[in-house]
TORLUM-805283 format. One line per 5 residues: number of its first residue (from 1); their letters; for each residue x, y, z of N, C-alpha, C. Coordinates in steps of 0.02 Angstrom, whole numbers, plus 50000, padded with zeros to 5 digits. Each point is the difference from the previous one (the first is absolute). Layout:
N
NUM> a> X/Y/Z/X/Y/Z/X/Y/Z; ... $
This chain:
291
1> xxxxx> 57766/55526/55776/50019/50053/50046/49984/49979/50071; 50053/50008/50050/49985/50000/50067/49944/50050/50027; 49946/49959/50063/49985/50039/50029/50013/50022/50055; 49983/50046/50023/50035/50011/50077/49934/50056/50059; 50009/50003/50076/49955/50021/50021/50039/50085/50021 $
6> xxxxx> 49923/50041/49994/50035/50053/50011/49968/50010/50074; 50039/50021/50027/49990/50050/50067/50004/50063/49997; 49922/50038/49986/50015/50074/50015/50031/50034/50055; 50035/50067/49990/50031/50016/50044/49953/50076/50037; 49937/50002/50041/49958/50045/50027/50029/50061/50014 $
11> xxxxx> 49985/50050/49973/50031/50079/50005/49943/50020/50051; 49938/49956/50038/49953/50045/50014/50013/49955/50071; 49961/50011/50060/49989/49959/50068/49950/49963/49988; 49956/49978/49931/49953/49931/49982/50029/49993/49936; 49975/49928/49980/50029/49976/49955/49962/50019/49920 $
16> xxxxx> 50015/50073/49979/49983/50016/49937/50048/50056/49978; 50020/49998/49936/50050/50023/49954/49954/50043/49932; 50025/50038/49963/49987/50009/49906/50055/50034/49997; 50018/49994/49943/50043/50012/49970/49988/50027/49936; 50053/49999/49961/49981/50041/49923/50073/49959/49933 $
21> xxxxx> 49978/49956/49957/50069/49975/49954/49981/50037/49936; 50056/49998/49977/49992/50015/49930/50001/49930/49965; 49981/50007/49922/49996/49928/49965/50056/49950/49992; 50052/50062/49994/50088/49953/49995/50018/49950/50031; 49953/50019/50080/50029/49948/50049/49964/49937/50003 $
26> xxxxx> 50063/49944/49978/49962/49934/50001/50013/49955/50075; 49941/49977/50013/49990/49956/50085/49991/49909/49948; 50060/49977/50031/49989/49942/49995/49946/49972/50006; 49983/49929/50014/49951/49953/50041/50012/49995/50053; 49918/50024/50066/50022/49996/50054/49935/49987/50042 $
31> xxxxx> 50004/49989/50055/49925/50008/50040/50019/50022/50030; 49942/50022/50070/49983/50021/50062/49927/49980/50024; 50007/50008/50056/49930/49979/50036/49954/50082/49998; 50036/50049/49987/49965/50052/50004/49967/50013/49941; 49946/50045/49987/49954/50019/49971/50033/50064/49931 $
36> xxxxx> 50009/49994/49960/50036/50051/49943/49924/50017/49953; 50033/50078/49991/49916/50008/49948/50041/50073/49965; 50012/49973/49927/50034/50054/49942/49953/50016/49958; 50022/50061/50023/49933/50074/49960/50050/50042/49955; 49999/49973/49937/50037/50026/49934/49984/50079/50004 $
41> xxxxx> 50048/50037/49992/49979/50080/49991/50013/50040/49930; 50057/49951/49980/50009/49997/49944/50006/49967/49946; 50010/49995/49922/50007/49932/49970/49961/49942/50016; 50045/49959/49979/49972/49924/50011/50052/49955/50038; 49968/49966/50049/50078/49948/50040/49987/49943/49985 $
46> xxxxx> 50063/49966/49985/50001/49923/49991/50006/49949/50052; 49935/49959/50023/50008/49966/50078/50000/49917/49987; 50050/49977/50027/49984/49917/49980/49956/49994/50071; 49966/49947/49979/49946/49972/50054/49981/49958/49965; 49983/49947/50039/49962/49932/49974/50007/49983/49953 $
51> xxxxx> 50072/50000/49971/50040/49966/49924/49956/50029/49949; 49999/50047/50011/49985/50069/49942/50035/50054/50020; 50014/50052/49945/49993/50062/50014/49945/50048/49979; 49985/50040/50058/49937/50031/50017/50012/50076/49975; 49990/50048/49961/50018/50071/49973/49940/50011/50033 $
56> xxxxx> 50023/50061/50023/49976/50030/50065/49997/50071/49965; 49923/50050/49987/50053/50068/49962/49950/50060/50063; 50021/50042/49948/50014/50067/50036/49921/50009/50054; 50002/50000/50045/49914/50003/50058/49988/49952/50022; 50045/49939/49980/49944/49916/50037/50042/49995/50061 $
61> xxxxx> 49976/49953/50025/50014/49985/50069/50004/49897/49986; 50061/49975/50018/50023/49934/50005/50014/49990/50081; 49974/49933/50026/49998/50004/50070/50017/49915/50009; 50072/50009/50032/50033/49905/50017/50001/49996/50061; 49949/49955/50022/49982/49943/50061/50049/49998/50049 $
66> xxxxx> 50022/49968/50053/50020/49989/50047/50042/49923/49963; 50060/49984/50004/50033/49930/49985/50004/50020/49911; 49977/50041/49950/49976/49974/49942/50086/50025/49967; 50015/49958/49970/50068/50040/49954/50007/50045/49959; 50035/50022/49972/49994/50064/49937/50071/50029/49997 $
71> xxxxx> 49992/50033/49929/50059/50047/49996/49990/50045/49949; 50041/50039/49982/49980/50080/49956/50053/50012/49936; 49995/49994/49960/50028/49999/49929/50026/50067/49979; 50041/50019/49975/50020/50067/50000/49954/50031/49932; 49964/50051/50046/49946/50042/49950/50031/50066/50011 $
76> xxxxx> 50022/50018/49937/50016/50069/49989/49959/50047/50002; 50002/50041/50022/49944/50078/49982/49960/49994/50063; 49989/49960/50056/49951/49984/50021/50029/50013/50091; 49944/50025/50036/50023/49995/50065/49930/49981/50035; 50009/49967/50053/49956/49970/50030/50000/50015/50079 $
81> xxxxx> 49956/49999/50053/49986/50005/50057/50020/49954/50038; 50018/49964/50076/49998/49938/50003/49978/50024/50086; 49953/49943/50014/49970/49982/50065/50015/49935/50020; 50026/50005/50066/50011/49928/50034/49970/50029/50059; 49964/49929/50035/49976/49994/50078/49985/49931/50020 $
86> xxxxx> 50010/50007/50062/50002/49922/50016/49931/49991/50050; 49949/49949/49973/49945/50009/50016/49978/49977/50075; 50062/49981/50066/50021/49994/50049/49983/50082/50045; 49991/50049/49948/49987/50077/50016/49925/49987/50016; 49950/49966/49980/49946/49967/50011/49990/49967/50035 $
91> xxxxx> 50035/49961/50033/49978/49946/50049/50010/50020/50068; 50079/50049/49985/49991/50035/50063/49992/50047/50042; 49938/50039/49943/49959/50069/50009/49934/49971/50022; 49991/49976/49988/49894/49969/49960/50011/49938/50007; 50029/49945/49976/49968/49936/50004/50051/49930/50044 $
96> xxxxx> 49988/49954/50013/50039/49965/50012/50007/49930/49924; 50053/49972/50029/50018/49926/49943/49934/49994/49955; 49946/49981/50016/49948/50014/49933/50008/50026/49956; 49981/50059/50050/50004/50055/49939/50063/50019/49952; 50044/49987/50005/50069/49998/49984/49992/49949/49915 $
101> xxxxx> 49995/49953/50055/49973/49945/49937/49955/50013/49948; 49949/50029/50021/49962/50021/49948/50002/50049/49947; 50048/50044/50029/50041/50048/49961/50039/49975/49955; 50025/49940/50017/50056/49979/49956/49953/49980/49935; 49940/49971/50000/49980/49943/49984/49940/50052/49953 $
106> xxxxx> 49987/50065/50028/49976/50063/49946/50039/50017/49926; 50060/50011/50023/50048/50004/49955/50027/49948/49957; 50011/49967/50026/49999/49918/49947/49931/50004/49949; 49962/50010/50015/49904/49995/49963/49992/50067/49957; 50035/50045/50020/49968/50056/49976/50049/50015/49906 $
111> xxxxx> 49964/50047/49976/50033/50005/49931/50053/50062/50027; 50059/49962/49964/50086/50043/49996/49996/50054/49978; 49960/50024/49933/50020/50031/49947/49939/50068/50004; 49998/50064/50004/49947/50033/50018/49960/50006/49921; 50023/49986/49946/49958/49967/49926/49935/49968/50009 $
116> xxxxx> 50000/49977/50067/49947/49944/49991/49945/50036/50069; 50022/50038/50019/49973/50032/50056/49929/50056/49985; 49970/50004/50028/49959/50066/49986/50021/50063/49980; 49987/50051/49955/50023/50060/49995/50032/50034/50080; 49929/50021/50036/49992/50019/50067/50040/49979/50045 $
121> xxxxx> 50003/49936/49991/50043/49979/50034/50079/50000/49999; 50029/49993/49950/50064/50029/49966/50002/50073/50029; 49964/50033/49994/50010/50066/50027/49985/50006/50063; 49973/49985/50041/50004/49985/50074/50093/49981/50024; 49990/49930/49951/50085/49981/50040/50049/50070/49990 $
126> xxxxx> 49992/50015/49934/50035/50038/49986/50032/50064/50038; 49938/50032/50002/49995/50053/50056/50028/49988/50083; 49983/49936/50007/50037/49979/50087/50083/50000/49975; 50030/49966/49962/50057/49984/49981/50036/50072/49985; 49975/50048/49977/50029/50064/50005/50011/50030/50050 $
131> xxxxx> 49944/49994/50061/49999/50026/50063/50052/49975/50029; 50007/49949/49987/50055/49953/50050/50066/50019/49972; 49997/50031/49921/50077/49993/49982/50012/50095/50036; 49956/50047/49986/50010/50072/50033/50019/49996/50058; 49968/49948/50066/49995/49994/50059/50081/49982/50014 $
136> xxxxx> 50019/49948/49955/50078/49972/50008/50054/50034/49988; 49968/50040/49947/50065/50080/49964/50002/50062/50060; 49934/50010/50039/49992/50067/50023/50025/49990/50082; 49981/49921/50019/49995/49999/50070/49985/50045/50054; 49948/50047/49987/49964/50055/50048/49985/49969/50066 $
141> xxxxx> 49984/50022/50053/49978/49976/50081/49938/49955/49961; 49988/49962/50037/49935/49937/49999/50012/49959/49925; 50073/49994/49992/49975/49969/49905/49994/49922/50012; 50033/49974/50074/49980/49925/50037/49923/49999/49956; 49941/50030/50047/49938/50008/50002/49988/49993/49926 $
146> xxxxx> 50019/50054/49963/49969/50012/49944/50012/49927/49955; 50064/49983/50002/50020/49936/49971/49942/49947/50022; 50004/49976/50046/49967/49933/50029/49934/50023/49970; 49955/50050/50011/49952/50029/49972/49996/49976/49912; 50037/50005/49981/49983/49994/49912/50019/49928/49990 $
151> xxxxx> 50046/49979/50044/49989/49907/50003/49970/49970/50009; 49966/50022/50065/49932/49981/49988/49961/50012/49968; 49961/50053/49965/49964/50003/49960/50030/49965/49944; 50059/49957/49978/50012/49980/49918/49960/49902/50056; 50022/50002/50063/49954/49919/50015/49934/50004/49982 $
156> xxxxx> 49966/50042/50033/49929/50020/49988/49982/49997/49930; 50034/50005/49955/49999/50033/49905/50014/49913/49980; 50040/49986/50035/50010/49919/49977/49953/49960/50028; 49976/50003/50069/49939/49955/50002/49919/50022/49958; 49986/50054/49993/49956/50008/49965/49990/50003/49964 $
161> xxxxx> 50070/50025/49932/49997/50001/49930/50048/49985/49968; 50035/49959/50005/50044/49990/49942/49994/49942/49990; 49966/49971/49935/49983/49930/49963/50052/49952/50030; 49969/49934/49996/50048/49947/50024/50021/49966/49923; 50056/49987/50001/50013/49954/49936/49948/49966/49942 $
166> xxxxx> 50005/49994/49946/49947/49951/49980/50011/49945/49988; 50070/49969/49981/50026/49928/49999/50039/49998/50062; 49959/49965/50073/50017/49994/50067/50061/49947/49988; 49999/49946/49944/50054/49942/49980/50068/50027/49979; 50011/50060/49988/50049/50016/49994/50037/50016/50050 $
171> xxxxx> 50076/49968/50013/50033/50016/50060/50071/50047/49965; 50001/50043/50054/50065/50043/49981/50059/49967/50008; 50052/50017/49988/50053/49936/49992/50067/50037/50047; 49986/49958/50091/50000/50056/50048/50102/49943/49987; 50034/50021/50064/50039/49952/49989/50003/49925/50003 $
176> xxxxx> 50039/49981/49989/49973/49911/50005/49955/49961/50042; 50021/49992/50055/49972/49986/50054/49933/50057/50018; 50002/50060/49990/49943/50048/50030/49944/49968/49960; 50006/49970/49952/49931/49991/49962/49976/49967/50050; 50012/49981/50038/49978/49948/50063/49970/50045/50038 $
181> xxxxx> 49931/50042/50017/49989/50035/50036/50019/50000/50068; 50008/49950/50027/50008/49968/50062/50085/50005/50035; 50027/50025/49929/50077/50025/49993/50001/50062/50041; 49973/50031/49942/49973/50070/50037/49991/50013/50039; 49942/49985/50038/50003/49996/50066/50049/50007/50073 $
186> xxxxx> 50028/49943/49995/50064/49963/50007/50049/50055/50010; 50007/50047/49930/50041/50049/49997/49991/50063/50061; 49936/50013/49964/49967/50064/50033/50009/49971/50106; 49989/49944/49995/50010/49999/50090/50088/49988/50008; 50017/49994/49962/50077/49998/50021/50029/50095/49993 $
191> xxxxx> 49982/50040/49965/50014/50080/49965/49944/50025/50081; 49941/49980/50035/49997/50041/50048/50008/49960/50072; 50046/49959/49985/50011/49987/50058/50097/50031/50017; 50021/50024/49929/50059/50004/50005/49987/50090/50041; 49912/50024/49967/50036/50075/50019/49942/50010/50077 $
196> xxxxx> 49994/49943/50011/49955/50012/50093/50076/49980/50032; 50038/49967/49977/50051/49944/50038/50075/50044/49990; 50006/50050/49924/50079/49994/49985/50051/50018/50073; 49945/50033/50040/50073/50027/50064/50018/49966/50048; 49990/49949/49989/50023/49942/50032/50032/49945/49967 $
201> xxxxx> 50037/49960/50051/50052/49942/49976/49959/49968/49946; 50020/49981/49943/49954/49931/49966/50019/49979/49961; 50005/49915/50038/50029/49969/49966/49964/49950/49950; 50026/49943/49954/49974/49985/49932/49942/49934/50042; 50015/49992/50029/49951/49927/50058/49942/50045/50010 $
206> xxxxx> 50011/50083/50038/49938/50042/50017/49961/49997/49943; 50003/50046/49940/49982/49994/49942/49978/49932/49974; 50037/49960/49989/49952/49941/49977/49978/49972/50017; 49969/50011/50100/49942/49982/50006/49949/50055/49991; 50001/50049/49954/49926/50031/50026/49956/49975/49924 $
211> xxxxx> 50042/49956/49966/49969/49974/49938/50010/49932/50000; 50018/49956/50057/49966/49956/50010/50079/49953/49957; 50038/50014/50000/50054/49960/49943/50067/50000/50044; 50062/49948/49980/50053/49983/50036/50055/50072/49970; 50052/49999/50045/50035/50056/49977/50018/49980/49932 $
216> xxxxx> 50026/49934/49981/50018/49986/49956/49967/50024/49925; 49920/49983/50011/49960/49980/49949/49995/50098/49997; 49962/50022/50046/50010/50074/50000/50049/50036/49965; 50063/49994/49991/50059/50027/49985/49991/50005/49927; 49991/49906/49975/49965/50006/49930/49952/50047/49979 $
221> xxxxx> 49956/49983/50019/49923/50025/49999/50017/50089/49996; 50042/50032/50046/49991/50068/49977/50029/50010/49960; 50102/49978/49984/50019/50018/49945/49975/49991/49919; 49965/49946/50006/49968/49971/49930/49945/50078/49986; 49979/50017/50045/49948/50046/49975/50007/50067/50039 $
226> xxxxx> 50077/50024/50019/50003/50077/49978/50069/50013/49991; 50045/49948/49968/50044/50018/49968/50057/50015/50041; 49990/49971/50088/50079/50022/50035/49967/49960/50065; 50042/50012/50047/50009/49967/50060/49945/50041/50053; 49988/49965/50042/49963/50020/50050/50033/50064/50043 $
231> xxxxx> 50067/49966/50007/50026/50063/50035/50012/50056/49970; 50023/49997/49947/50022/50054/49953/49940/50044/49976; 49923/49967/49991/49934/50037/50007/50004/50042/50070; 50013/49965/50050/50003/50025/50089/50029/50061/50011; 50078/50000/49941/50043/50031/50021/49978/50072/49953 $
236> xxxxx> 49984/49974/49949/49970/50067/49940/49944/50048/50037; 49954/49962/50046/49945/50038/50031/49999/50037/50040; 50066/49969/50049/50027/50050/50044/50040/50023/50001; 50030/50016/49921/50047/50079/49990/49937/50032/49973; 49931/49979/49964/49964/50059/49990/49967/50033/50051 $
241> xxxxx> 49991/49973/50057/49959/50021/50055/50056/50060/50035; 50069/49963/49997/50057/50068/50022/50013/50040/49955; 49978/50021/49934/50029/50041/49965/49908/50051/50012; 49963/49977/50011/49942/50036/50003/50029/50045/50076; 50006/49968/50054/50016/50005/50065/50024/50065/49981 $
246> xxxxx> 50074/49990/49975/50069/50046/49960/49960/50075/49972; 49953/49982/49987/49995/50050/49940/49919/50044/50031; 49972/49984/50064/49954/50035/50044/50011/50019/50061; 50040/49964/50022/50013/49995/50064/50074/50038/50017; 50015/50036/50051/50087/50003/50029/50015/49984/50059 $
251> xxxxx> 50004/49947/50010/50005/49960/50038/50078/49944/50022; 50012/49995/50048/50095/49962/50038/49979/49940/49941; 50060/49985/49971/50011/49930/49948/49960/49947/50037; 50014/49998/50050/50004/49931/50044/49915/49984/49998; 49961/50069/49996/49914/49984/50000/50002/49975/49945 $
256> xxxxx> 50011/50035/49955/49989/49972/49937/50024/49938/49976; 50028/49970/50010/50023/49934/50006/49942/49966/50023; 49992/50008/50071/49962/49973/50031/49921/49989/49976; 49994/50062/49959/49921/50000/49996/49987/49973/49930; 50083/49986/49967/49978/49969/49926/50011/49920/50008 $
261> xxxxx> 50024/49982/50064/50019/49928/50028/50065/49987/49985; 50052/50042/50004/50060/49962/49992/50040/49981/50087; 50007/49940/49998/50026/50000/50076/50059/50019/50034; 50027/50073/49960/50055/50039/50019/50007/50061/49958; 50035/50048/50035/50041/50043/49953/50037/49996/49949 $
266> xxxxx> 50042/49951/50007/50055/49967/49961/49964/49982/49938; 49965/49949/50029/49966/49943/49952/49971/50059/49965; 49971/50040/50003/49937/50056/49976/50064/50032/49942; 50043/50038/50028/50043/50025/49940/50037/49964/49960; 50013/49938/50028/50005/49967/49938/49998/49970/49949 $
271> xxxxx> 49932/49981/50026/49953/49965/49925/49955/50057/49975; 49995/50066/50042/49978/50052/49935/50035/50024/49951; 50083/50002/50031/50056/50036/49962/49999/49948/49949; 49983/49952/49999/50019/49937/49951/49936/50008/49961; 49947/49992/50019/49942/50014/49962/49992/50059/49945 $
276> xxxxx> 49997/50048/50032/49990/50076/49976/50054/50046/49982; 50065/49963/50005/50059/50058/49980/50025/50047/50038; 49953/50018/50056/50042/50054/50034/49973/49973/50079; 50040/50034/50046/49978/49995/50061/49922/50026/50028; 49981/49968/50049/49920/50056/50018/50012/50062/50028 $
281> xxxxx> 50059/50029/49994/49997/50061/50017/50016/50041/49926; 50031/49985/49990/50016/50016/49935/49934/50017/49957; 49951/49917/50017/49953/50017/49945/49936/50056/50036; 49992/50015/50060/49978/50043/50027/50009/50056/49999; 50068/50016/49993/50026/50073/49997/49972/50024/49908 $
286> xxxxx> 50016/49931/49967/49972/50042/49935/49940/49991/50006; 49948/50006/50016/49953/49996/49990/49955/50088/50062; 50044/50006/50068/49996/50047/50020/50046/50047/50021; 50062/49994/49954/50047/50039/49990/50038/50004/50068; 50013/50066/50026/50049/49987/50071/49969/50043/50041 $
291> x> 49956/50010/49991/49931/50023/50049/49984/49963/50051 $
């Protein structure tokens, strides 16, 4: 099976999402650099990870790393929670590049599976992960606050209690090249330099120097390990940054363009209409009708 990288698409103004699947729905093999943590509510879910599958049942909590691969087997009867965040929400609240790193490098160490976790502690995560999913359903004034609030407290819950692995020799089986930590890396400074940089010109020479490689070798180097072209990643990021724009904002086309980096009007409606199926007004109006 192919793998491929996903790019979440942020419903919020920081980079965190949950959601809710039922068991039917099967997710290929895929990564991300962001942080995923599935809290079964019901049944049992079927998760490949680390050339196993992992049954996941009704109360546990399964939690995949930053770079690590996986995918979800169709479990009937069963619905599950899902959390993504990108731990970049950290570095640029509270910490700088260290700390970033070290985050990454928590989650790599720490145990996946809440089985192996403390009672107390299982129920600690648990309880934040609900807050966060009410906070995301209800969106009341301050739910920013309240959110970042229970995110942090699940860092705090991870540096103080949640067991680190007991066979440290075991490596998760991230994509090819990511087993290369140093891949990773690599990645993660190319993914925030695309979103300090996307509103501006950039071209494939810019980019492959901020990792130190020829355009050439670069070109390789990303398609081998997320499954498409540099630009076509470029171009995917900044229809999600305009469809967020689209869908908060009412605002002349031409900003929006501008503020998702496309270097025109033109250019802007036409690689969204091509992307997304409908025009950005179009997809604006459904989303806030003709109000």
């Amino acid at each position: 099976m192919s793998l491929y990288l996903e790019i979440p698409d942020w419903p919020l103004s920081f980079p965190f999402r949950t959601f809710e699947n039922v068991g039917e729905i099967i997710v290929p093999p895929h990564w991300h650099k962001e942080i995923e943590i599935i809290f079964v509510t019901k049944g049992s879910v079927n998760i490949g990870y680390n050339g196993q599958i992992i049954q996941v049942h009704e109360g546990e909590i399964f939690v995949i790393g930053s770079g690590e691969s996986h995918y979800f087997v169709a479990s009937p009867g069963s619905n599950r929670l899902v959390f993504q965040f990108d731990l970049a929400l950290f570095r640029d609240t509270l910490f700088k590049e260290k700390g970033y790193t070290e985050l990454v490098k928590l989650f790599e160490k720490a145990e996946n599976h809440s089985v192996n976790w403390p009672y107390e502690t299982r129920e600690k995560v648990v309880n934040c992960l609900r807050e966060l999913f009410k906070e995301m359903t209800q969106l009341e004034v301050g739910y920013e606050y309240a959110m970042i609030s229970q995110l942090l407290r699940l860092m705090t819950i991870y540096y103080r209690e949640i067991p680190f692995k007991q066979d440290q020799a075991k490596k998760v089986s991230f994509v090819e090249a990511v087993n290369n930590h140093d891949t990773l890396e690599r990645l993660n400074a190319i993914f925030m330099y695309v979103e300090n940089h996307f509103t501006e010109g950039m071209t494939l020479d810019d980019i492959a120097e901020v990792v130190g490689f020829s355009p050439y070798y670069f070109a390789r180097f990303f398609k081998k390990n997320t499954g498409q072209t540099f630009m076509q990643f470029l171009t995917d990021y900044r229809i999600n940054q305009a469809k967020y724009i689209l869908s908060h904002e009412k605002i002349p086309m031409i900003e929006v363009a501008e503020k998702s980096g496309f270097s025109s009007v033109k250019t802007f409606h036409h690689v969204f209409k091509e992307q997304v199926g409908v025009s950005p007004l179009k997809y604006q109006k459904s989303i806030f009708g003709n109000n």
